[in-house]
N, C-alpha and C positions, 0 to 999 in steps of 0.2 A: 315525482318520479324522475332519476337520472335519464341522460337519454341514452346511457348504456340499459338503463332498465328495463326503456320499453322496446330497445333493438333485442333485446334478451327475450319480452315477452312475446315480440312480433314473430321472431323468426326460430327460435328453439323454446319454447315453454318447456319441452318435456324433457331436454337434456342435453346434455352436445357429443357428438361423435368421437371417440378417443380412438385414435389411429398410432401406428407407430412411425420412425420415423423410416422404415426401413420400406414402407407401403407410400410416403407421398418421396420420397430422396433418394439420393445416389451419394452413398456415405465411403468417400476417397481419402486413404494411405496414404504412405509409400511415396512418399515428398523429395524436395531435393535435399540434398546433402550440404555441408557451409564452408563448401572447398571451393578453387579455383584451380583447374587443369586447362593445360595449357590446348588442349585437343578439343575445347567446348565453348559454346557462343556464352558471351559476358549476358549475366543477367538480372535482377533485381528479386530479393527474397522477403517473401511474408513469413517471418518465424516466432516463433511462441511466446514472445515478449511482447510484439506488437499485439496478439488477439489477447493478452492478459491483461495489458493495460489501458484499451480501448473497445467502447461497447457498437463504434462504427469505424471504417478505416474508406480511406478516399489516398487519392496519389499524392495530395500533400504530406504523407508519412517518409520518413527519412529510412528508406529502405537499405538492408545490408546490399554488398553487392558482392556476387560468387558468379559460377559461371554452370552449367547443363549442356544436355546432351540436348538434341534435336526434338529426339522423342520424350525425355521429360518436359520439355517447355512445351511442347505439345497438351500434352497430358496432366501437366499441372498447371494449368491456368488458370487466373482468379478473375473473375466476372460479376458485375454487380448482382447482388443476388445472394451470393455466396455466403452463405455461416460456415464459422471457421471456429473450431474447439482446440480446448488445450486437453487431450486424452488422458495425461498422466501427470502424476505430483508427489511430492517427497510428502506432503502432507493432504491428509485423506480426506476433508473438507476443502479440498481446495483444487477439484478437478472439474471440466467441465463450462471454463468459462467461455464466453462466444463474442465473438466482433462480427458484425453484418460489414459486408462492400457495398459501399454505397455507390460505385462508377465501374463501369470495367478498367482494371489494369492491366496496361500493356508492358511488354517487357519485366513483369513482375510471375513470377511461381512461387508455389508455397514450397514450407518444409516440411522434414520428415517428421519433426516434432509434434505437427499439428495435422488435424483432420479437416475434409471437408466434409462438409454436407450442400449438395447442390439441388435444388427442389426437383423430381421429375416433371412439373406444370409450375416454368416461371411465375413467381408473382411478390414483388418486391414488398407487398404488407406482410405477406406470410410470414417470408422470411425475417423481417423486424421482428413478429409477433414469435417468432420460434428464437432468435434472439434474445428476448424476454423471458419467454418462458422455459429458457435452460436455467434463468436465475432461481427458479422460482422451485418452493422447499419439496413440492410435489414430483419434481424436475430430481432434484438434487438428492433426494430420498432413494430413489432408483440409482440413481448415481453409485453412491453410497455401496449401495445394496450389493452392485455386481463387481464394484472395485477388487482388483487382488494383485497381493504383494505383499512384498515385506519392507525394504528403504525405499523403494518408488512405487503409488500405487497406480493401477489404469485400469483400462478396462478395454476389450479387447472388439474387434471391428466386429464382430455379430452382435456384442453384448451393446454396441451403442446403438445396431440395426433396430434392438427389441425396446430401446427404451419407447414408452408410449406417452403422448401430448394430447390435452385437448383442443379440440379444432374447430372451435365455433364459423359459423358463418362469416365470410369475408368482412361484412361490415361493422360486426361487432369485432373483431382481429383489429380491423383499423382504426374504433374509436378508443381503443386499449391500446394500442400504441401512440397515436394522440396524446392521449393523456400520460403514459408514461415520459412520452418524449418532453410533454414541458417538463417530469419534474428532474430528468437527467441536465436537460436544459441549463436549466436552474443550477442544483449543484454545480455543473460544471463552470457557471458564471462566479458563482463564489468560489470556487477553487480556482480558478485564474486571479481572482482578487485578492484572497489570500497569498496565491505565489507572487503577485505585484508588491502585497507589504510583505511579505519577509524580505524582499530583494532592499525594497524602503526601509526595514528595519536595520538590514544587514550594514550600509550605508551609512546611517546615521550612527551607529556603533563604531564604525570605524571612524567616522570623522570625529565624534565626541571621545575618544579612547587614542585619540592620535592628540600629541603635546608638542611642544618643543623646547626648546632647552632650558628653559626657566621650570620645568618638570624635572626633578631627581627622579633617576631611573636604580633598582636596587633589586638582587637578587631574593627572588621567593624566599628561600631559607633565612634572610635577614629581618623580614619583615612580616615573617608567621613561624610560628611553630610548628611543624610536619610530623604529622603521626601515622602510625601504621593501624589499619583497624586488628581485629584477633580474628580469630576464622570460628564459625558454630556449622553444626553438623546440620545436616536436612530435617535428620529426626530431631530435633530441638525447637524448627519452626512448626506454625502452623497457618492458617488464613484468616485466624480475628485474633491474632498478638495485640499489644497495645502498640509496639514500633518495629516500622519498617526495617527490613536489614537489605545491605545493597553489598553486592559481592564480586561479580564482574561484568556489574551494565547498571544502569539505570532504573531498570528494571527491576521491583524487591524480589528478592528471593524467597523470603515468606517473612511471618511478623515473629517477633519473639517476645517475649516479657520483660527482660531490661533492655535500658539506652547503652550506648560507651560516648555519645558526643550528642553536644546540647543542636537545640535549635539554633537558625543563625549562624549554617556553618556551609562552608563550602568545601569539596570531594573530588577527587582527579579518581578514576578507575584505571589501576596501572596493569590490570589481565584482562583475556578476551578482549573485552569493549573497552580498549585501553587507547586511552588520551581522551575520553568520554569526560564530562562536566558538570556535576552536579550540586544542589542546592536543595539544603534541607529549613523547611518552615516550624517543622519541626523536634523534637529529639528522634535518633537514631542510633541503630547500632552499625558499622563499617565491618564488615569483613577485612580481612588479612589481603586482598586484593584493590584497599580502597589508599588512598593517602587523604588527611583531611587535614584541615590546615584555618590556625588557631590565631587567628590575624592579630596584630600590635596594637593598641591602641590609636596608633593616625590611618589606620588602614580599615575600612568597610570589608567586611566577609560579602555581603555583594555586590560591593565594587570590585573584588577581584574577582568574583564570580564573571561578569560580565568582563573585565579584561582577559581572562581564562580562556572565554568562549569566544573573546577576539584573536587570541592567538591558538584557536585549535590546529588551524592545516600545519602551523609550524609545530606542535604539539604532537601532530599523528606521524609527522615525517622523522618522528623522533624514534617512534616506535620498531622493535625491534620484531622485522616479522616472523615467526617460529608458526610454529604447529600448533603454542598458543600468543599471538600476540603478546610482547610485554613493555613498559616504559619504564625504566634504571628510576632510582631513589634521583643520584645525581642528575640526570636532565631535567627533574622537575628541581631540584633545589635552584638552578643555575637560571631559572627562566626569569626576564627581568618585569619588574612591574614595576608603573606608574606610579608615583605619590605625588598627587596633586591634594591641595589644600581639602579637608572634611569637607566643610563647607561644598565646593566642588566636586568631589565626590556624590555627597548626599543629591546633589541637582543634576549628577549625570543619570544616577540610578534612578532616582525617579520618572525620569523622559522615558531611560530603554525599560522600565518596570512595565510602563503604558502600552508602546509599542509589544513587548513582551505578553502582556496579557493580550491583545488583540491576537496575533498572529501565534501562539502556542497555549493559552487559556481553554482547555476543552469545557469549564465551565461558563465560559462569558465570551462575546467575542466571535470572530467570522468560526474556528474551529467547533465553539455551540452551535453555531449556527447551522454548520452544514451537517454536524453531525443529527443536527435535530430534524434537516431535512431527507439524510438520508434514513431515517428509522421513520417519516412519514412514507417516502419513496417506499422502503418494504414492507408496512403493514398495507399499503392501498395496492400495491404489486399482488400481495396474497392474496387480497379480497380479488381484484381484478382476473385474477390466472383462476379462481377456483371455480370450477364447474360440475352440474350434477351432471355424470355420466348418463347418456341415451340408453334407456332396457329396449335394445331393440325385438326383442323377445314380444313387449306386450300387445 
């Protein structure tokens, strides 16, 4: 027996108490705004990007800076302790995320974007464990439930009063936060490590993909063939086609039943997600929004793949910005590529293939890795968050 188990069987066998949060909290609005006036003390903002993308915030955060009035900084101040949600979202699963304060912040207020929740009875496991358990499908079910809108959804300050938690005893709260925290731990140690090799991969791309003048340097157009893909309708695809079709992003659009271009090819996406880079293992079909390009014989389709994706910023700064992104036929002819010897080639693409697979492989590699750890993180989340409700009744 866990020793969550027998804190479970010591102190609640018969159930745990489900409270709202509107009964242990003080659930605060009406935040500052991401102006500076000139009539208002300079001050530092907690806003909706930070609690989205961090599951704790401490004063090492690179906070915006704006300025308030006397009485908001008063009144919106962030104090260790503090859960902070993001209320509302253009997309409907995706409201309600939380970052705990782990210090009091001074000279820092939050904004209007985001809610607080301040416990009526401090106690900083709580508040971890309430943290948690907004992630948690029980949590986000209610969520769900009371969200409303049509392009932005939320949900409204009494609707977040009634959402209900369960509230095990302090000591169980704290051995489930424990336990969660190493596996966020974790993750987060592989996601820094992964951000250390793509900068490593980034790097060594450039330096192997950088020549000098003993390299002929030759326009795209001279040394591939540039095609346009055809365009196919929505209704035409489906989600078990036999190949992929790629239209404006990376991203298939659905599968369809024939190819237009073989495996062993490389794709510039010239709409939306335009100056985007892609590489097919496969046959595929291109949409009318793809350029693919049908390399010479001294020329590797992925080794221009990989000089492509070394020359994207100059690629995007190409891009003409509209209402939908595009990139002209001509800037992509005119772009110069490398020919360095096959030979060379073939031993450049294999180094970045490895790095490549490490740092972007969600089959193999630190990207399995974490993904493998965060689908343990959520299946031992659920079992941890889920509790028989107390019949206080019997």
């Amino acid at each position: 027996m866990s020793k969550l188990d027998k804190l479970i069987e010591e102190l609640c066998p018969d159930g745990v108490e489900y409270k709202s949060i509107k009964e242990i909290a003080v659930v605060s609005g009406a935040g500052v705004d991401k102006k500076i006036n000139a009539n208002e003390q300079p001050i530092k903002l907690l806003n909706y990007m930070d609690v989205y993308r961090n599951n704790y915030i401490d004063g090492s955060l690179d906070f915006m800076e704006v300025t308030a009035s006397e009485n908001k900084i008063s009144q919106c101040n962030v104090l260790k302790g503090d859960v902070f949600i993001t209320p509302s979202s253009e997309v409907l699963n995706d409201i309600g995320n939380a970052a705990v304060i782990t210090e009091d912040l001074e000279n820092v207020v939050y904004s209007y974007h985001i809610m607080r929740i301040r416990l009526k009875e401090y106690n900083f496991i709580t508040s971890k464990y309430i943290g948690y358990i907004f992630e948690s499908n029980y949590v986000q079910t209610q969520i769900n439930r009371h969200a409303e809108g049509i392009t932005r959804y939320g949900l409204t300050k009494t609707k977040w009063e009634s959402i209900t938690i369960p509230l095990p005893p302090l000591p169980i709260q704290e051995e489930i936060v424990h336990i969660l925290d190493n596996f966020t731990e974790l993750t987060a140690e592989l996601t820094a490590e992964l951000t250390a090799r793509k900068k490593q991969y980034e790097f060594y791309r450039d330096e192997l993909l950088t020549f000098g003048d003993e390299v002929k340097l030759i326009e795209l157009k001279e040394c591939a063939n540039i095609s346009r893909g055809v365009r196919v309708v929505r209704s035409q695809l489906n989600d078990t086609g036999l190949f992929p079709v790629y239209q404006n992003s990376l991203t298939p659009l659905g599968y369809y039943s024939k190819s237009n271009f073989d495996a062993d090819t490389t794709f510039l996406i010239s709409a939306g997600a335009a100056g985007e880079i892609g590489y097919s293992y496969g046959n595929f079909w291109a949409a009318d929004d793809c350029f693919c390009f049908g390399c010479h014989d001294y020329l590797l389709s992925r080794f221009l793949y990989y000089v492509l994706l070394n020359k994207q910023y100059y690629i995007r700064s190409r891009v003409r910005k509209a209402s939908i992104p595009r990139l002209s036929r001509s800037v992509v002819e005119k772009i110069q590529i490398p020919i360095p010897p096959l030979a060379e080639q073939e031993r450049i693409v294999s180094i970045l293939d490895k790095f490549d697979a490490l740092v972007n492989d969600i089959s193999i590699g630190l990207p399995a890795e974490i993904e493998a750890r965060q689908k343990q993180y959520e299946y031992y989340r659920e079992k941890l968050l889920s509790f028989k409700e107390l019949d206080e009744g019997a």
